[in-house]
C-alpha positions in Angstrom: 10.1 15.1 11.0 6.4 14.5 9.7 4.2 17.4 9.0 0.3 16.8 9.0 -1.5 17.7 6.1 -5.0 18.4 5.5 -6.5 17.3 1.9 -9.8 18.1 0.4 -11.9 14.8 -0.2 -15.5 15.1 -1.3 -16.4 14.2 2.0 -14.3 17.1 3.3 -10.7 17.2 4.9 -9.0 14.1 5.1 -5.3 13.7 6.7 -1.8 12.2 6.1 1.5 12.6 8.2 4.1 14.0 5.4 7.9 13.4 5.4 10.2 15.0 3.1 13.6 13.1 2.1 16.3 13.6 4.3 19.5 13.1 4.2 22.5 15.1 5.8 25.4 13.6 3.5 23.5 14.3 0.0 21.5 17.0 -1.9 18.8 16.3 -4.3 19.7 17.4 -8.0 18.0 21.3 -8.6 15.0 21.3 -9.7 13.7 17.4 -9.1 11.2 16.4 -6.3 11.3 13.5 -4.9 9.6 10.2 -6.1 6.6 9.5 -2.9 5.7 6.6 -1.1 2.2 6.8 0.1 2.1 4.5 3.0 -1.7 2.9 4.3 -1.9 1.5 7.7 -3.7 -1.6 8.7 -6.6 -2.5 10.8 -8.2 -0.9 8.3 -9.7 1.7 11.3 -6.6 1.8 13.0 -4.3 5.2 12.5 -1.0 6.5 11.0 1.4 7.5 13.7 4.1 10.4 13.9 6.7 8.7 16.0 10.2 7.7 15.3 10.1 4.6 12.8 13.3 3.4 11.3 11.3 2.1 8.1 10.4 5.8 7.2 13.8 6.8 8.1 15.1 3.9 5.9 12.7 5.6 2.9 13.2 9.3 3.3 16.9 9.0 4.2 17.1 7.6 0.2 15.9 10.4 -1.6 12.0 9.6 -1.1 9.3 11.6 0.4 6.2 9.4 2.3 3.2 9.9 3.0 1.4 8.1 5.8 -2.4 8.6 5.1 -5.2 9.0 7.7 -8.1 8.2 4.9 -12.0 8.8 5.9 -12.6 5.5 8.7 -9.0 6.3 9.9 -9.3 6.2 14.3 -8.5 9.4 15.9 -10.1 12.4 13.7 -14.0 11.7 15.8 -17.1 9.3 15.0 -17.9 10.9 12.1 -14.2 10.8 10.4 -14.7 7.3 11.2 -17.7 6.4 9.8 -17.1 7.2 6.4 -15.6 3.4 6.0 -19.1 2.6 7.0 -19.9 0.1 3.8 -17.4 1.8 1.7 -14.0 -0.3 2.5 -12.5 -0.4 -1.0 -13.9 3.0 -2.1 -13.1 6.0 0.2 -10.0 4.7 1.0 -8.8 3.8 -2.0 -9.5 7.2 -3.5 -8.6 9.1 0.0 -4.8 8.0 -0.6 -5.1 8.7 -4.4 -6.4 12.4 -3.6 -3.5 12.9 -0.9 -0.7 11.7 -3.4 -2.8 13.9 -6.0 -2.1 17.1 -3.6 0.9 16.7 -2.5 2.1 16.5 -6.1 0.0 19.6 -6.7 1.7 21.4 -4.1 5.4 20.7 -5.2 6.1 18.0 -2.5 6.4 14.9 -5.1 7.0 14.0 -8.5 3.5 13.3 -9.9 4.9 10.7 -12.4 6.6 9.1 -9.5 4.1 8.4 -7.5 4.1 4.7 -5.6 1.8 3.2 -3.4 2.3 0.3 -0.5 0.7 -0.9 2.7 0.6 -4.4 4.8 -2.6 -6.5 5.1 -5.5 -4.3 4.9 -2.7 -1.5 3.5 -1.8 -3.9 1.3 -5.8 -4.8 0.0 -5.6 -0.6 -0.4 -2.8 -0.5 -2.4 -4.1 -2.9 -4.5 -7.3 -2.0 -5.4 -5.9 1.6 -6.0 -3.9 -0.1 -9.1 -6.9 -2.2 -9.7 -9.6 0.9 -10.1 -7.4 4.1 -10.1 -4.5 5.5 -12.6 -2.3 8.1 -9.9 0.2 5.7 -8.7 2.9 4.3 -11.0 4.0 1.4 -8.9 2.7 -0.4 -5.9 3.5 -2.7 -2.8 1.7 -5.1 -1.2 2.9 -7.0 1.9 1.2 -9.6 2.9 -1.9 -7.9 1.4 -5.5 -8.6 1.1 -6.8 -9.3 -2.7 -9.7 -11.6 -1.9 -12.2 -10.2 0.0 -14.6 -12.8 -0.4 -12.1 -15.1 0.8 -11.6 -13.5 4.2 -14.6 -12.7 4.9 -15.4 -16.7 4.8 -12.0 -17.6 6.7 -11.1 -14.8 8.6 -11.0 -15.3 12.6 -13.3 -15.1 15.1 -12.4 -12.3 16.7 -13.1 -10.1 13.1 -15.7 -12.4 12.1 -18.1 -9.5 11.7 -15.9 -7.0 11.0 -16.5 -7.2 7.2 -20.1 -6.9 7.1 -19.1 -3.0 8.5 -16.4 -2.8 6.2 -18.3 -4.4 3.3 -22.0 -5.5 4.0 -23.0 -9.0 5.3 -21.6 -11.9 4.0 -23.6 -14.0 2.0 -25.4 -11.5 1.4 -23.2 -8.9 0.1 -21.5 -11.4 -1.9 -21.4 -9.5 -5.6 -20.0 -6.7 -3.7 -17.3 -8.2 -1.5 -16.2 -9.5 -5.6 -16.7 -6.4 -7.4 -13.6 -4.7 -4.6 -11.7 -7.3 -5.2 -8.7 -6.9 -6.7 -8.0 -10.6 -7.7 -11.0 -10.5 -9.7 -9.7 -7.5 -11.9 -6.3 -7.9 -12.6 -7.0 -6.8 -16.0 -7.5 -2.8 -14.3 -3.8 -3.6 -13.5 -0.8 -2.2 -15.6 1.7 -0.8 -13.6 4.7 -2.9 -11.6 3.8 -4.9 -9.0 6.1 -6.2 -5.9 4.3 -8.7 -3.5 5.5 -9.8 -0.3 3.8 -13.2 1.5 4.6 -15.2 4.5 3.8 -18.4 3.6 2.6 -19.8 7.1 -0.2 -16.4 7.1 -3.1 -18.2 8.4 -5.1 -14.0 7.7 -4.3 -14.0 4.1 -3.8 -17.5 2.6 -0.4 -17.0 0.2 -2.5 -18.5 -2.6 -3.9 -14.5 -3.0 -0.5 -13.6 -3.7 0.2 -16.7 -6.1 -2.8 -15.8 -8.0 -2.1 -12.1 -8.7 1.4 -12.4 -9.6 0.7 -15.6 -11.9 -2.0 -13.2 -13.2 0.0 -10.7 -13.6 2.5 -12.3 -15.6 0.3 -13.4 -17.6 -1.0 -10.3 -19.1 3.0 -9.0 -19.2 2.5 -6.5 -16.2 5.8 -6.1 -14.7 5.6 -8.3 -11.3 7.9 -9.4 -8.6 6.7 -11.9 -5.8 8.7 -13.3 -2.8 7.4 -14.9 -0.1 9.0 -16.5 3.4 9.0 -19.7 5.1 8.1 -19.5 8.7 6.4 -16.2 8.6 2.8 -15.5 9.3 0.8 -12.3 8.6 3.9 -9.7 9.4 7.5 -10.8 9.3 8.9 -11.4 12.6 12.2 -12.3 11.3 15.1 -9.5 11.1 16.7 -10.6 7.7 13.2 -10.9 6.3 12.5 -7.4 6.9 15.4 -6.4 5.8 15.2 -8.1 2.6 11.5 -6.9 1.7 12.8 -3.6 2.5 16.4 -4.3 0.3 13.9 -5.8 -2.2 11.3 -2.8 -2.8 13.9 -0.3 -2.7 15.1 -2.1 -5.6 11.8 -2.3 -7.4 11.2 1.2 -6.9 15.2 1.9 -8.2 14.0 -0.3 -11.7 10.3 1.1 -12.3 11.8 4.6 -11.8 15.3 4.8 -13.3 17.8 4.9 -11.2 20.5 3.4 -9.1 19.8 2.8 -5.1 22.6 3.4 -2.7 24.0 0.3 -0.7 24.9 -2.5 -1.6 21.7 -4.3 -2.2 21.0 -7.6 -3.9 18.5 -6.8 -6.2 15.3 -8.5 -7.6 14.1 -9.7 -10.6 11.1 -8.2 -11.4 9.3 -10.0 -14.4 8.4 -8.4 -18.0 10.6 -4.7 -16.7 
């Protein structure tokens, strides 16, 4: 059961739906809090959602504690909430989820050296960049994320054709910006584990983002996994591909963080741990 929480941002309060681990069958060890998940929604001005979802169930019923985030732009808190994403995708939420994992680990609800991030698509783009240009999170996910801003903004589809130059600034224009938030364009601000999840029929984000970063990754000996999926697009339709990305992360996290997940899981090989 999620309880709201309010978090100071410099451009006051900002929100996120916290859910401690639970588990009926186990007990944490005394004395330990839990490793935390912060989770990002899409859109990116869509909005987190306290309602039954087996995927935080699957996460908090394993010993972790998650935290949906509402950053400044999030839809739901007013106008004004929302138009603090005005121009400043990349940068208010990116440090909105770093301040709520920041809190929560001040307030003795996570671990603060276990501290992960992960979204999907424009979650994903957040997750990045917050291993790109910030140092709270010790591990991240990115399904199916954005790393090339520049990129979408020049293929996206019609229907969010202009949805960047809100998010961003106009495109040409803008160009130097839409790079500078890129995450594919400063891999070297990356050092912590990486798992990357791609369809490889997403006609939103081309799977040639995800080829780059891992390949980057490698490169510079940052602890990377990537698997990707014939026949999906941009979110897996397919029940034993969400199951395995979900199999998959939880061992990721089990690796970066020490310890052995429950279930019998096959694991994955994350490159350079």
């Amino acid at each position: 059961v999620p309880e709201q929480v309010a978090f100071p941002t410099p451009d006051g309060p900002a929100y996120a739906y916290y859910y401690p681990p639970a588990n009926p069958g186990f007990i944490a060890p005394e004395g330990e809090l839990p490793p935390l998940l912060v989770t990002i929604h899409g859109g990116p001005t869509a909005a987190a959602r306290p309602v039954l979802d087996p995927e935080v169930q699957f996460w908090t019923s394993r010993g972790f504690a998650l935290a949906d985030v509402d950053y400044g732009g999030s839809t739901g808190y007013g106008r004004a909430y929302w138009e603090r994403l005005r121009g400043a995708w990349g940068l208010v939420d990116v440090r909105d989820c770093a301040l709520a994992a920041a809190h929560l680990a001040a307030t003795g609800r996570a671990d603060p050296a276990r501290l992960a991030i992960r979204g999907g698509s424009a979650g994903g783009y957040t997750a990045l960049a917050a291993l790109a240009f910030r140092d709270e999170f010790a591990a991240g996910a990115s399904h199916f994320g954005v790393a090339d801003l520049e990129l979408l903004a020049r293929d996206t589809h019609k229907f969010e054709s202009r949805y960047l130059d809100w998010l961003v600034g106009p495109y040409p224009e803008a160009r130097e910006i839409y790079r500078e938030r890129s995450p594919i364009h400063h891999l070297t601000g990356i050092d912590r584990p990486v798992i990357l999840f791609q369809g490889l029929d997403d006609r939103v984000v081309p799977p040639q983002q995800a080829e780059v970063m891992a390949a980057g990754l490698r490169a510079r000996g940052v602890p990377a996994a990537h698997l990707t999926f014939p026949g999906e697009g941009h979110g897996f339709r397919k029940a034993e591909n969400i199951a395995r990305t979900l199999e998959a992360e939880l061992s990721f996290y089990g690796q970066v963080f020490g310890f052995t997940p429950a279930g019998d899981i096959a694991p994955v090989l994350v490159d350079g741990l």
